[in-house]
C-alpha positions as CSV (number, residue, x, y, z in Angstrom):
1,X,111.6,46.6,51.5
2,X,107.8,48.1,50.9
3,X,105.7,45.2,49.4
4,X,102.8,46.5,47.2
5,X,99.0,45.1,47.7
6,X,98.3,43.3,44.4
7,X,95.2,46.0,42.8
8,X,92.3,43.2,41.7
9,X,90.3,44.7,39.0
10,X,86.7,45.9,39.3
11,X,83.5,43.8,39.9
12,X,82.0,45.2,36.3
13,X,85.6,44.3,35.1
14,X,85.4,41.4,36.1
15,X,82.2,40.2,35.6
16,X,82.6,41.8,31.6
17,X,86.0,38.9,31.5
18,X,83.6,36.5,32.5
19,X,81.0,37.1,30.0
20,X,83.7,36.6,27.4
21,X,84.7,33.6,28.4
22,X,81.3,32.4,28.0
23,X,80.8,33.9,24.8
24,X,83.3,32.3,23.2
25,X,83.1,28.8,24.4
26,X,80.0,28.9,21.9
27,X,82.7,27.8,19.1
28,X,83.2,24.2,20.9
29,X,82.1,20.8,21.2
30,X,78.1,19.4,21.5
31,X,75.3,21.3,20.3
32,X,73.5,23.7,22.3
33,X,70.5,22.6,23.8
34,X,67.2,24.2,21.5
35,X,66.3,27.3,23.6
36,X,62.7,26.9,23.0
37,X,62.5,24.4,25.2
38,X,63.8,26.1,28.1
39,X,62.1,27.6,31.2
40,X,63.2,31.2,31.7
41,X,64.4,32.2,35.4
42,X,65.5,35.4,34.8
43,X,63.1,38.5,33.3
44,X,66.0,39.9,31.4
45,X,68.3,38.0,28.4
46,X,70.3,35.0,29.9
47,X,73.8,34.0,28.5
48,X,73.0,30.3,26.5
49,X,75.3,27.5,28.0
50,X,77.6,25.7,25.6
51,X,77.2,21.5,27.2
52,X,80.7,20.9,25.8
53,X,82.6,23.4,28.2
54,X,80.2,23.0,31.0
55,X,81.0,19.3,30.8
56,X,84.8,19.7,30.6
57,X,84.3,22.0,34.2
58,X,82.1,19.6,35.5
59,X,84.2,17.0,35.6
60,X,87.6,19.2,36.3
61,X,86.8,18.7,40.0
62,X,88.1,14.9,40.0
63,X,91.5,15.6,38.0
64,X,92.3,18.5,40.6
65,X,91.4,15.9,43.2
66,X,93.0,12.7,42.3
67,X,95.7,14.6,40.5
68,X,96.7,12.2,37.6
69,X,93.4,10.8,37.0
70,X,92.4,11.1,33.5
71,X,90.2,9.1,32.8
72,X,87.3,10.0,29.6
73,X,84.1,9.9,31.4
74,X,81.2,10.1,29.2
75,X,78.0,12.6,29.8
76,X,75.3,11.9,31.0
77,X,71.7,10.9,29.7
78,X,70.1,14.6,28.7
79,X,73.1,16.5,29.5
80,X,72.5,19.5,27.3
81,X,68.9,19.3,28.6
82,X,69.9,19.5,32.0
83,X,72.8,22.0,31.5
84,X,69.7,24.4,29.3
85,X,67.2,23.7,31.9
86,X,69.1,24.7,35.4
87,X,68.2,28.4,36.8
88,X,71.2,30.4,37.6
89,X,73.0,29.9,40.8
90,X,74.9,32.1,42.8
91,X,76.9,30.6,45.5
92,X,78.5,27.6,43.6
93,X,80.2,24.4,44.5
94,X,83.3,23.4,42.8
95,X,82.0,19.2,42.4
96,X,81.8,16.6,40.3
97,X,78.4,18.2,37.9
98,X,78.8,21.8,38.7
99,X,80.4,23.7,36.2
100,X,80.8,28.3,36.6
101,X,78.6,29.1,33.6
102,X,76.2,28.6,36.1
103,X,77.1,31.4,37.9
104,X,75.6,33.9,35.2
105,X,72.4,35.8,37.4
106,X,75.0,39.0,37.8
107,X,72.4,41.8,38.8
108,X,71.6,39.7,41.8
109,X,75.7,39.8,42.6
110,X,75.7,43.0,42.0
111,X,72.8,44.6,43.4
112,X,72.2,42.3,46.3
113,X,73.4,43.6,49.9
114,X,72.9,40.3,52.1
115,X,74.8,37.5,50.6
116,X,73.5,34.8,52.7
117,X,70.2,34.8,50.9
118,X,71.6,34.1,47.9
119,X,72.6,30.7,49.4
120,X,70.9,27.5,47.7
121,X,67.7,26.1,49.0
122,X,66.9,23.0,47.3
123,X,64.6,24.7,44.5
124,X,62.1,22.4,42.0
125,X,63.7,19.3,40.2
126,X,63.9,18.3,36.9
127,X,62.2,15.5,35.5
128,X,64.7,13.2,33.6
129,X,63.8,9.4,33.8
130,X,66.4,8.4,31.9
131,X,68.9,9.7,34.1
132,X,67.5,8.4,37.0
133,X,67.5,4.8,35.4
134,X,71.0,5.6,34.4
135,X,72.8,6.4,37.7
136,X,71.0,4.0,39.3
137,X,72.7,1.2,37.0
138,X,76.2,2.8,37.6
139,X,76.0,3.4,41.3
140,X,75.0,-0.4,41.1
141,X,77.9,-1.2,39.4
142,X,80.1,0.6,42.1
143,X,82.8,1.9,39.9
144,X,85.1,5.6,40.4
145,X,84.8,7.6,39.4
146,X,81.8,6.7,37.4
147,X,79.2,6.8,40.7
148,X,81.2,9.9,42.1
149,X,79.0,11.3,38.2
150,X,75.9,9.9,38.9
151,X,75.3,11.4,42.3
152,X,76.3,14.9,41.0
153,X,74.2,14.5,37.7
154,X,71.6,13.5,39.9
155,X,72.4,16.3,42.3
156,X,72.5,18.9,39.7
157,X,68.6,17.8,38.7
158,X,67.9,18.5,42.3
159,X,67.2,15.2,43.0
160,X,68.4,15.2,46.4
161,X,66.8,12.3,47.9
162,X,67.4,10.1,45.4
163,X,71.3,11.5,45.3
164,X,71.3,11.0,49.2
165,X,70.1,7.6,49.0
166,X,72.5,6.7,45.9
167,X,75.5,8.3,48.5
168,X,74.0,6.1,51.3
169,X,74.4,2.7,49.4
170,X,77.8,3.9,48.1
171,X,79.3,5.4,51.5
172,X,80.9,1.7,52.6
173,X,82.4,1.1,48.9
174,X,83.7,4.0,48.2
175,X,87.5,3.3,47.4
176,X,90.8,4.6,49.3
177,X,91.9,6.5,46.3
178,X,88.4,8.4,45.9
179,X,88.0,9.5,49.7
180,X,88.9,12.6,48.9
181,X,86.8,13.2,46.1
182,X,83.7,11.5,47.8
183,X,83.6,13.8,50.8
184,X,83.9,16.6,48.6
185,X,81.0,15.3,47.0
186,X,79.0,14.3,50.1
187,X,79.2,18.5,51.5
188,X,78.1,19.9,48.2
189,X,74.7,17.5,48.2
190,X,74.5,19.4,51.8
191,X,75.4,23.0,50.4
192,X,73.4,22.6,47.9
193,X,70.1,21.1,49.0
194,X,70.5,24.1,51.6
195,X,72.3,22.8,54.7
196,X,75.0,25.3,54.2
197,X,75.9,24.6,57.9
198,X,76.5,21.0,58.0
199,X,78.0,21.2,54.4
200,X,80.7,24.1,56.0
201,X,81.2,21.7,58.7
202,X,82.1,18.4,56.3
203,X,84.5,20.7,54.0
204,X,86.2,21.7,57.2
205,X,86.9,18.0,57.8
206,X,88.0,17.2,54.2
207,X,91.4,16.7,53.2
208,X,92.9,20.1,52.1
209,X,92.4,19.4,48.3
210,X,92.2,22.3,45.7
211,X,88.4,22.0,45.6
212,X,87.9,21.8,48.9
213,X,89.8,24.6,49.8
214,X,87.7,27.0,47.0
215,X,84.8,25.6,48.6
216,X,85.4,26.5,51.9
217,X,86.0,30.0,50.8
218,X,83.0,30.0,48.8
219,X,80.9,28.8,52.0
220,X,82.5,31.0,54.4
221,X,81.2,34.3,51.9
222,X,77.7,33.3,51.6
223,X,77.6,32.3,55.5
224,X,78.8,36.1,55.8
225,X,82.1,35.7,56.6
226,X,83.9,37.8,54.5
227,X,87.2,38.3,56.3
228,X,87.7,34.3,56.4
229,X,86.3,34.1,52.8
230,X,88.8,36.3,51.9
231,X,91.9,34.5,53.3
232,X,91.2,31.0,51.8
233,X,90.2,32.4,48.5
234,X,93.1,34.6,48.4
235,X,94.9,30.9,49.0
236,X,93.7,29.0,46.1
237,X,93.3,31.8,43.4
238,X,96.5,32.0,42.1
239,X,96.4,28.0,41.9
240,X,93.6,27.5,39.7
241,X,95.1,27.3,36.2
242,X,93.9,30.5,34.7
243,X,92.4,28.3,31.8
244,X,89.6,27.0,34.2
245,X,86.6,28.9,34.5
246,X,86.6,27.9,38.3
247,X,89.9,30.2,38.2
248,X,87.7,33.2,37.2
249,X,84.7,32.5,39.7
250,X,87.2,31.8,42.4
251,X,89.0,35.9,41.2
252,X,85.1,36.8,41.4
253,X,84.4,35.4,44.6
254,X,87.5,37.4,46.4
255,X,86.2,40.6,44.8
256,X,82.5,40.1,46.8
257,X,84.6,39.1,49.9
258,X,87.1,42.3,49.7
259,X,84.2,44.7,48.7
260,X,82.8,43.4,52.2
């Protein structure tokens, strides 16, 4: 019996779907931050971020983690600001904070031959006392997944020392049932402060979870491994619910890896 290879639609397809999806979460949830106040990062017209759905992706990590957990977290301090305020980024960790609306810089996906340069490298933080302040007093409080948010909102600010150091206090508290999540967490302040190779190394020893598994796949295409990429996101694509925006970055990440 001949067995057909699925046909995945093209990059501009797919980047177009993508687009849409963005365009219409403008219809839900908080306000958008005021544009005015944000720093451009890109010289041509950049897609506005709706808080309300990049907080409902930012915290999707923990449910597909600790499957069951549904616990109502509340934003954090200046989350709209922070959400407005963040460049574009390309190679993207599925974690407690990050959210695929980030993902929105496409001539650089599309135009750029060497993938590995498109890796993060730490990049200029934001300024937001009152988060600080504010995931300090939680991490104090050691509760999950509450501290599992602080050290991504404070990650996302590219605040990495301070994250680090908030990790370093939490590392001998962190519970049995948040393991999982926590050394999820721990790889992406490495990936994303720009030690892609100790970051690959940590999700390789993580427990096989859903994240974990995209963000291997995601590592192993901007480390230039495309024929591995392509195997473990191949894996996990059809297992994202097709509701999730991490679904449609996961589809757009095996598209680089195949065209490779």
């Amino acid at each position: 019996m001949s067995q057909e290879t699925p046909v995945q639609p093209r990059l501009d397809e797919l980047l177009s779907r993508y687009l849409s999806r963005q365009a219409a979460a403008h219809a839900n949830g908080l306000a958008t931050f005021d544009a005015g106040e944000v720093t451009p990062y890109e010289a041509g017209p950049v897609q506005p971020i709706d808080p309300k759905p990049a907080w409902d992706e930012a915290v999707s990590a923990l449910t597909a983690i600790n499957v069951g957990e549904t616990r109502k977290l509340a934003a954090p301090p200046h989350w709209a600001q922070l959400v407005a305020n963040h460049e574009p980024v390309v190679a993207l960790a599925w974690c407690v904070g990050n959210f695929p609306q980030l993902v929105r810089n496409f001539h650089q996906i599309l135009h750029h031959g060497n993938l590995t340069e498109l890796r993060p490298s730490g990049g200029r933080p934001v300024t937001t006392p009152a988060l600080a302040d504010w995931a300090q007093k939680v991490a104090a409080k050691k509760s999950f997944p509450e501290a599992l948010l602080a050290i991504g909102a404070t990650r996302l600010a590219k605040q990495f020392d301070d994250a680090e150091a908030l990790a370093q206090t939490l590392d001998a508290d962190v519970p049995a049932a948040w393991r999982a999540a926590w050394a999820n967490e721990r790889a992406a302040l490495a990936w994303h402060r720009g030690n892609a190779d100790e970051a690959s190394r940590l999700w390789n020893a993580a427990e096989a979870s859903l994240p974990v598994r995209f963000n291997r796949g995601m590592a192993e295409l901007f480390l230039g491994n495309a024929k591995a990429a392509r195997k473990l996101l191949d894996d996990v694509v059809g297992e994202i619910p097709e509701t999730s925006a991490w679904h449609h970055l996961a589809h757009l990440y095996l598209t680089l890896a195949q065209q490779r």
